[in-house]
C-alpha positions in Angstrom: -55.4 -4.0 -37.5 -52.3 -3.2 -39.8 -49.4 -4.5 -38.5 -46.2 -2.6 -38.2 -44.1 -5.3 -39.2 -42.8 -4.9 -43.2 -41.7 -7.5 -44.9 -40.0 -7.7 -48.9 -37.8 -9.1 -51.1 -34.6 -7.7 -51.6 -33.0 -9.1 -54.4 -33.9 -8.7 -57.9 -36.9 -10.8 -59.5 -34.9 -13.5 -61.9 -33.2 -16.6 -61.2 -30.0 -16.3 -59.1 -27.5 -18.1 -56.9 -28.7 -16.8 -53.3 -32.5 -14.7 -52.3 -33.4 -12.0 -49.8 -36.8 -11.5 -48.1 -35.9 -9.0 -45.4 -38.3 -8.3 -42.5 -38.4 -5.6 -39.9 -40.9 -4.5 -37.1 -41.6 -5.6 -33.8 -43.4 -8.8 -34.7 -40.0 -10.0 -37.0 -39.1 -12.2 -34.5 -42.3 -13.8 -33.4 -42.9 -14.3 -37.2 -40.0 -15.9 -37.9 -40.5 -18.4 -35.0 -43.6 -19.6 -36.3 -42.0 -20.3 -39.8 -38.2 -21.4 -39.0 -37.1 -25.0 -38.1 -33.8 -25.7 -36.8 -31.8 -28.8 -35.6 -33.9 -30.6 -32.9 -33.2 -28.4 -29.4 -32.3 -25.8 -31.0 -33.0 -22.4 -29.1 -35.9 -19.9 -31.0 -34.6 -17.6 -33.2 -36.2 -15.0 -30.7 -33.7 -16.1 -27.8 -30.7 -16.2 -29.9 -27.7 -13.6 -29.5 -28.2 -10.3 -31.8 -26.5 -10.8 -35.3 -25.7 -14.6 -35.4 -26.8 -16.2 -38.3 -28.7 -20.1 -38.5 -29.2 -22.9 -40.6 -32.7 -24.6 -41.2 -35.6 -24.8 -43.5 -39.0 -22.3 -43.9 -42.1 -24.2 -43.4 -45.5 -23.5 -43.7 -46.9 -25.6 -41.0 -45.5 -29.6 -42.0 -44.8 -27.6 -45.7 -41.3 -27.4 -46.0 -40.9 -24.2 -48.4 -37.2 -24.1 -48.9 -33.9 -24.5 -47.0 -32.4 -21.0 -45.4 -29.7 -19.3 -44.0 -31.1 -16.9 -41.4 -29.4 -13.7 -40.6 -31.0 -12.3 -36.9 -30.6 -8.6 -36.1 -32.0 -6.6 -33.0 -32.7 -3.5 -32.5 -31.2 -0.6 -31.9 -28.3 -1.8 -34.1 -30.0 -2.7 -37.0 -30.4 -0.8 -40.8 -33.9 0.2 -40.2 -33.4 0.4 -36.1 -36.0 -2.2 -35.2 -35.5 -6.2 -34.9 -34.9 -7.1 -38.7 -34.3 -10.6 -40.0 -33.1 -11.8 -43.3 -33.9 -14.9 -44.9 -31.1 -16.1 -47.8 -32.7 -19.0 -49.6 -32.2 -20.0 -52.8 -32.6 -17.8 -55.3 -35.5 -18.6 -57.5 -38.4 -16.8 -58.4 -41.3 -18.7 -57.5 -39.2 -19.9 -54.0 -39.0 -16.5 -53.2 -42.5 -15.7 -53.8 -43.7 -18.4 -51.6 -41.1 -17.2 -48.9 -42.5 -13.9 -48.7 -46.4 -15.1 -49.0 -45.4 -17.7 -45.8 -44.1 -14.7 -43.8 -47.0 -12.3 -44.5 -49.5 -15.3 -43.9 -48.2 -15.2 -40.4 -48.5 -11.9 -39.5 -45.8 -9.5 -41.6 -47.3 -7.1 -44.3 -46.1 -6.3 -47.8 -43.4 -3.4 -47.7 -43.8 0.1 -49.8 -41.2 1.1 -52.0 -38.3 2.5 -49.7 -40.2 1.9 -47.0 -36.9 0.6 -44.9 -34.9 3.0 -45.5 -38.1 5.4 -44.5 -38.0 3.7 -41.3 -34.1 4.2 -41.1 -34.6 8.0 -41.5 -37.8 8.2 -39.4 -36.0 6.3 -36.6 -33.5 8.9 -37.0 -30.3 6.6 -38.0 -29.6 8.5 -41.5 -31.2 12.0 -42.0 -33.0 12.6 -45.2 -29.9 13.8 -47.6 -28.1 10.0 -46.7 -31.5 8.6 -47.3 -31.3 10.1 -51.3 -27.9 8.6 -51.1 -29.0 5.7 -51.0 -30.7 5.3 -54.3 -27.8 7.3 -55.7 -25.4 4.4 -55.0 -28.0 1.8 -56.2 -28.0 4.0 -59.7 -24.0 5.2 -59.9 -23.2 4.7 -63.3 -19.4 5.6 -63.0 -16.9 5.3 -60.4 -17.0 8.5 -59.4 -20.6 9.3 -59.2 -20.7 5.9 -56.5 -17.7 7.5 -54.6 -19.6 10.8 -54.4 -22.6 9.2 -53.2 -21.2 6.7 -50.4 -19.2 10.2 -49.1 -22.5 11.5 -49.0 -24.0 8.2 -47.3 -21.6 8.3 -44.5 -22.9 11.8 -43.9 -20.6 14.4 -45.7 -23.6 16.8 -46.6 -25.8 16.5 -43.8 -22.6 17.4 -41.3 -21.9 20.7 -44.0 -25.4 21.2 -43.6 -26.3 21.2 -39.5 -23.0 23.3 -39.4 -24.0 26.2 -41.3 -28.1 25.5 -40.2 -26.5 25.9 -36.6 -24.7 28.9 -37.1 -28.1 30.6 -38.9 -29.7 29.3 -35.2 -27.5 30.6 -32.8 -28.4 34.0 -34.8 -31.5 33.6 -34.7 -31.9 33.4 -30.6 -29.2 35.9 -30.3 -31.6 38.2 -31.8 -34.9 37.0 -30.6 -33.3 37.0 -27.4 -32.4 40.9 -27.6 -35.8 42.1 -28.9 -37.5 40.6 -25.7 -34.5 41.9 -23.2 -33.1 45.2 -24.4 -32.5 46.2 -21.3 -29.7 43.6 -20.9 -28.9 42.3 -24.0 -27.5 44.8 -26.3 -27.3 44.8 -30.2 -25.1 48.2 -30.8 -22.8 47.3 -33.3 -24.5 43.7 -34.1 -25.8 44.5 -37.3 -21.9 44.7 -38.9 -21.1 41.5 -37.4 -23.6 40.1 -38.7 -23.1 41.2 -42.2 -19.6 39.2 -41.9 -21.3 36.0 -40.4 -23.8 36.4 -43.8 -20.8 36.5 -45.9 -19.4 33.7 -44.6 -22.2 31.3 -44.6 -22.8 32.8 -48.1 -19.5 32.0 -50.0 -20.3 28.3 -48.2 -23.6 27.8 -49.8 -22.1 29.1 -53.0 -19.3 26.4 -53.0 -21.9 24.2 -52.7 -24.0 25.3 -55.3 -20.9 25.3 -57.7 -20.3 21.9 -57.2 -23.6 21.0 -58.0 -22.7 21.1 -62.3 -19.9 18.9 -61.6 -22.1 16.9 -59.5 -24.8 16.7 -62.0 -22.6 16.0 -65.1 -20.8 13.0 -63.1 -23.9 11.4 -61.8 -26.3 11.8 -65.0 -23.3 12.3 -67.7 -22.5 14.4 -70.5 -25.1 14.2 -73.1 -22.5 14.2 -76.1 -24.5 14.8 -79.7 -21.9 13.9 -82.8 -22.8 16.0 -85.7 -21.2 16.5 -89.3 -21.7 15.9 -92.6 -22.8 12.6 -94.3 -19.5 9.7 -94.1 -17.3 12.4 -92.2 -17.0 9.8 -89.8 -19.6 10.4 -87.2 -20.5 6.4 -86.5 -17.1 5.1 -86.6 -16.5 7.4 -83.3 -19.7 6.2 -81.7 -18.2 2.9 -82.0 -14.3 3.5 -81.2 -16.2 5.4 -78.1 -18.4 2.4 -77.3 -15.6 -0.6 -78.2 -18.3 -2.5 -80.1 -20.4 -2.6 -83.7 -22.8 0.1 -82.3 -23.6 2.0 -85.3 -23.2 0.5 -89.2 -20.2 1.8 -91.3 -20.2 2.5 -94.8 -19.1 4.3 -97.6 -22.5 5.4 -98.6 -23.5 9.0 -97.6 -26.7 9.2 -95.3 -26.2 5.2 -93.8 -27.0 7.1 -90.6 -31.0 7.7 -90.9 -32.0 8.2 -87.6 -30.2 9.1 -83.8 -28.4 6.3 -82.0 -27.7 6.4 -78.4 -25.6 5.0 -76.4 -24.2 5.4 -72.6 -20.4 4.9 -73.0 -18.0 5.4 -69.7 -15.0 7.3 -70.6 -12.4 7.2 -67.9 -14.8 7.1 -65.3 -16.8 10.1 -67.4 -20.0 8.9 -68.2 -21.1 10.4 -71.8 -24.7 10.1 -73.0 -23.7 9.8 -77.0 -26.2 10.4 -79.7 -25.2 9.9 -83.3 -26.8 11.8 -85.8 -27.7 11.8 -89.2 -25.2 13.7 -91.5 -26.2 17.6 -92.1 -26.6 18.3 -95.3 -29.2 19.4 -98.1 -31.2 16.2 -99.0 -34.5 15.8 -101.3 -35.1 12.6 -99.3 -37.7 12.5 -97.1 -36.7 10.0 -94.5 -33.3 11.4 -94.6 -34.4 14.8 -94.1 -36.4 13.9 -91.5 -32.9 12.7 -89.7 -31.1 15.8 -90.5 -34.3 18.1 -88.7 -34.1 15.5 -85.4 -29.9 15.5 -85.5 -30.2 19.6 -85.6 -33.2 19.6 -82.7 -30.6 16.8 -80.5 -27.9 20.0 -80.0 -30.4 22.3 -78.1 -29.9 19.1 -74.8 -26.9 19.1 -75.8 -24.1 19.5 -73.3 -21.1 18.7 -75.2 -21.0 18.6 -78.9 -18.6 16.2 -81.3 -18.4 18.2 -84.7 -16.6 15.5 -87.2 -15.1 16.9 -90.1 -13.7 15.2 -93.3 -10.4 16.8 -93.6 -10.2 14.6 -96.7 -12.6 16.6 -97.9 -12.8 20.7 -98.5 -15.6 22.8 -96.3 -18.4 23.3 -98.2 -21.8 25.1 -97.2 -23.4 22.1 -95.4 -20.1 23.0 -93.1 -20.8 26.8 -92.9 -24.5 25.6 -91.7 -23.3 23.2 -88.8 -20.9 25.8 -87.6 -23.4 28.4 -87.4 -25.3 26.4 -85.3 -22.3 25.8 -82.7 -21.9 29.1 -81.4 -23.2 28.8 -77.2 -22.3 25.2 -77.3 -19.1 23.4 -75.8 -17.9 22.0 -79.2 -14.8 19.7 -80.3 -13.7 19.8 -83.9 -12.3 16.6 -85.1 -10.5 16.5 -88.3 -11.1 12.9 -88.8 -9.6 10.9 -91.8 -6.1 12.5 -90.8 -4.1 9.4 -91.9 -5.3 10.9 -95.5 -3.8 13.3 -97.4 -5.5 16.6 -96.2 -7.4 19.0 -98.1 -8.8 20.6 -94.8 -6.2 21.7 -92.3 -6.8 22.3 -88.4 -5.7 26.1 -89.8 -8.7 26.2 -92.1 -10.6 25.2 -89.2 -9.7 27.9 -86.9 -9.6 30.6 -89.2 -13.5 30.0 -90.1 -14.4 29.6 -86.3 -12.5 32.9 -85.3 -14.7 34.5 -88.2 -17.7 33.7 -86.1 -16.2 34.4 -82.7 -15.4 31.1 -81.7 -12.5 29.6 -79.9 -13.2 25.6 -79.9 -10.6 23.2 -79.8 -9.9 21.5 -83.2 -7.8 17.9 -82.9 -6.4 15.8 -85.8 -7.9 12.1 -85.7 -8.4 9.1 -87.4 -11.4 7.0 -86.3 -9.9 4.4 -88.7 -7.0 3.9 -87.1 -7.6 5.1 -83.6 -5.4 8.1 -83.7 -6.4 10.8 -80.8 -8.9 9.1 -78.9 -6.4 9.6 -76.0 -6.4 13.4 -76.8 -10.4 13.4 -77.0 -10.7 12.0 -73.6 -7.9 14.8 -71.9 -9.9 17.4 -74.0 -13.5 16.1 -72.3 -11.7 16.2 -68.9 -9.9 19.9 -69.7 -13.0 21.5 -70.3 -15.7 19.8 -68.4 -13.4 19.0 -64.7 -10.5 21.6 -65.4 -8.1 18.8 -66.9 -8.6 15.7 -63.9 -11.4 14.7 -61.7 -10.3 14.2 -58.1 -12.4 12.9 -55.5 -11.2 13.3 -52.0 -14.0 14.9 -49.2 -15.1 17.7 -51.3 -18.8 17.3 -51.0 -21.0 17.6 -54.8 -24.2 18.1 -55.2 -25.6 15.7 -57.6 -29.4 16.1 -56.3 -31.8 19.0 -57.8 -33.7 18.6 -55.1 -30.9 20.0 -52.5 -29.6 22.5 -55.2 -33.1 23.9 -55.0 -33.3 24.4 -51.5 -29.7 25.5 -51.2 -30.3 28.4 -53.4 -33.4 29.0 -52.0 -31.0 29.2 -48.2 -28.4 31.5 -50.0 -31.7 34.0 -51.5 -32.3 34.5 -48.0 -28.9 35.3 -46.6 -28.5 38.0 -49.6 -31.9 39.4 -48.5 -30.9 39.2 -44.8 -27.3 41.6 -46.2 -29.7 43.7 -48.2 -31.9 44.7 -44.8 -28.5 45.4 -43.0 -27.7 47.7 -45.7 -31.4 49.4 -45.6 -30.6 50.2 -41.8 -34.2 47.8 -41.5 -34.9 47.0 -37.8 -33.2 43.3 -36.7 -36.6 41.6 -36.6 -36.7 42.2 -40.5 -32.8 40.0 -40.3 -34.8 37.2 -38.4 -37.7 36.4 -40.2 -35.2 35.5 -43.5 -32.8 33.6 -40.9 -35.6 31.7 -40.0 -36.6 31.3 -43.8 -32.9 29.8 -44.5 -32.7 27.6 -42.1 -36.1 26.1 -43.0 -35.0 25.5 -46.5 -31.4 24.0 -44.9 -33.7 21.7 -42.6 -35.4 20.7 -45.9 -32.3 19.2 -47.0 -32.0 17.0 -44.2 -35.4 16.5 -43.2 -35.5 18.3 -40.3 -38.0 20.9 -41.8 -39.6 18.2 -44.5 -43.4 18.0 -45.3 -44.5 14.4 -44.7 -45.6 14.7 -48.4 -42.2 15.7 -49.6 -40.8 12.8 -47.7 -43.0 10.7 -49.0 -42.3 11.7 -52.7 -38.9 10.8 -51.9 -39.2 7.3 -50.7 -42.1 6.1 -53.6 -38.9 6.9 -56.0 -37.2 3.7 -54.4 -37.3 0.2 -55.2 -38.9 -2.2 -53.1 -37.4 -4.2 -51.0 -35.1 -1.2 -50.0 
């Protein structure tokens, strides 16, 4: 018989100060009073008062495995909402392993990956949006992507959710309601009311949905490419960006072979920086290779760096790289400013506004740190309108709940579009019902048991 109590660890797998195994079920406590030994007369772990933690050892039979803290939680008000306990022991490898092996052997199985936080959202303490949350703090790369995801943990989203998913419901019985009872329930004039209620509930899903680049870009970051030609610069700002030796400097042309990557946080910005090999024409065939891969890296491109040597005049190799900036967020840096200049931030413009471009061109020195300040502010100004802020405004950072939110608001339009027709109302129910179906996705409340299980294998275990 498979039991239904779940039993992992919870800590990371290498050496460290303290160890978690963490249990759960309805057997937790029966287990644990098998394996724990106190001080002599000391009450069973079973009897003892709901979140009190004891001192003692683990034992496997007359085996003492290891000396324990344990932490004793009962349900309802527990993380998974069934009796959990948490051994803290010390935090070695192989002591862990046996810990866990010594509470299976008595009665506890091994845990799936997410498979308490599963139980949290199946015993209905989080809903299925705080459950995703989860995982997003665990991951937050930046300060504001973790602030975004514990607003969303303590239920932001799913609130903004069941209030618009309840509105779409009440309409929904209204009219339901008037199809079976004409006779007293009238709908003259409903159709016009409800094109205003569509509106509403529209413009909220939108806000939503326009959040969700914001939310994306803060949670996954900017993927930055540098581009330019050879010793314009490009690796000394991958390393002024990164604060350390990333990338080798030189004064040879074409150091820079192949792309280097590197996750660099930027004022609570995270930017996903790849330098590239300088564009320019090369006989070399490893070289050339470098130029092809630095040219393919714009097209996932989000923002791009385009170093220029303003030591240096513009040449052809320039007139190729700014043909190839056109649809792309782009900052010009005139690096090399501390020089006497033979390219001016005039120059610059004046061959971008031949092309239709308007991008921002800034005066630098990698060499001497000048402008990094302005870089960041420029980042800011044309990614998060010139500051990120962080308050209650909900983001979407998940592409699974952008999905279904659009799929919600596709419904409301086609909802307005029957009004307009002059369709009959059970034409306005069936795509109600449709949008709050993909709203109950969000939350779980309309989620296949093979979606949810998607969810939970992405989790680690233990969680």
């Amino acid at each position: 018989m498979k039991t239904n109590t779940i039993a992992a660890i919870a800590t990371a797998m290498s050496n460290s100060g303290i160890g978690i195994i963490r249990m759960s079920g309805e057997e937790s406590f029966e287990i644990i009073d098998k394996i724990y030994r106190g001080k002599k007369g000391e009450k069973k772990l079973s009897e003892v008062p709901s979140h009190t933690i004891h001192y003692g050892y683990i034992c496997d039979g007359e085996k003492v495995i290891d000396e324990v803290m344990v932490l004793v939680l009962k349900s309802p008000n527990t993380y998974t909402r069934e009796d959990t306990v948490e051994i803290d022991c010390h935090g070695g490898v192989l002591v862990m392993k046996r810990i866990l092996e010594t509470v299976i052997k008595y009665g506890a199985r091994p845990a799936e990956p997410g498979e308490f936080t599963k139980r949290a959202f199946l015993n209905g303490r989080i809903d299925l949006s705080q459950a995703e949350s989860v995982i997003d703090v665990i991951n937050a790369k930046n300060d504001f992507s973790l602030e975004s995801s514990l607003h969303q943990l303590q239920g932001n989203l799913k609130n903004k959710i069941k209030e618009v998913r309840r509105k779409i419901i009440h309409e929904i019985a209204f009219i339901e309601s008037a199809l079976d009872d004409p006779e007293h329930i009238s709908m003259e004039g409903y159709s016009e009311k409800l094109k205003e209620i569509i509106s509403e509930l529209s413009l909220e899903l939108k806000d939503l949905l326009l959040s969700s680049e914001n939310g994306e870009l803060l949670k996954e970051g900017i993927n930055t490419v540098i581009i330019g030609k050879p010793n314009a610069g490009k690796s000394s700002f991958m390393n002024v960006l990164s604060g350390k030796e990333r990338a080798i400097v030189t004064n040879i042309a074409g150091t820079t072979r192949d792309i280097l990557e590197e996750q660099v946080n930027l004022d609570g910005i995270t930017l996903n920086v790849m330098d590239t090999a300088g564009i320019h024409d090369t006989w070399d065939t490893v070289e050339k290779i470098g130029v092809d891969k630095a040219k393919e890296s714009l097209s996932r491109a989000d923002l791009v760096i385009y170093m220029v040597d303003a030591s240096t005049v513009l040449d052809e190799n320039d007139e190729e790289i700014l043909g190839l900036l056109s649809d792309k967020k782009t900052i010009v840096l005139l690096n090399k400013s501390d020089l006497e200049k033979s390219t001016t931030e005039n120059m610059v413009f004046s061959h971008l506004e031949e092309r239709g471009m308007n991008h921002p061109v800034l005066s630098v020195s990698m060499k001497e740190e000048i402008g990094v300040k302005e870089i960041k502010n420029k980042i800011k100004e044309m990614f998060f309108a010139g500051e990120i802020s962080f308050n209650d405004e909900i983001l979407i950072t998940n592409v699974r709940q952008k999905s279904f939110l659009q799929s919600a608001l596709d419904s409301l339009n086609m909802v307005r579009q029957s009004i307009e027709d002059e369709m009959p109302e059970d034409f306005y129910s069936i795509d109600l019902v449709s949008a709050s179906e993909e709203l109950g996705n969000i939350t779980g409340e309309c989620a296949s048991e093979d979606l949810v299980n998607e969810i939970f294998s992405k989790f680690c275990m233990g969680k």
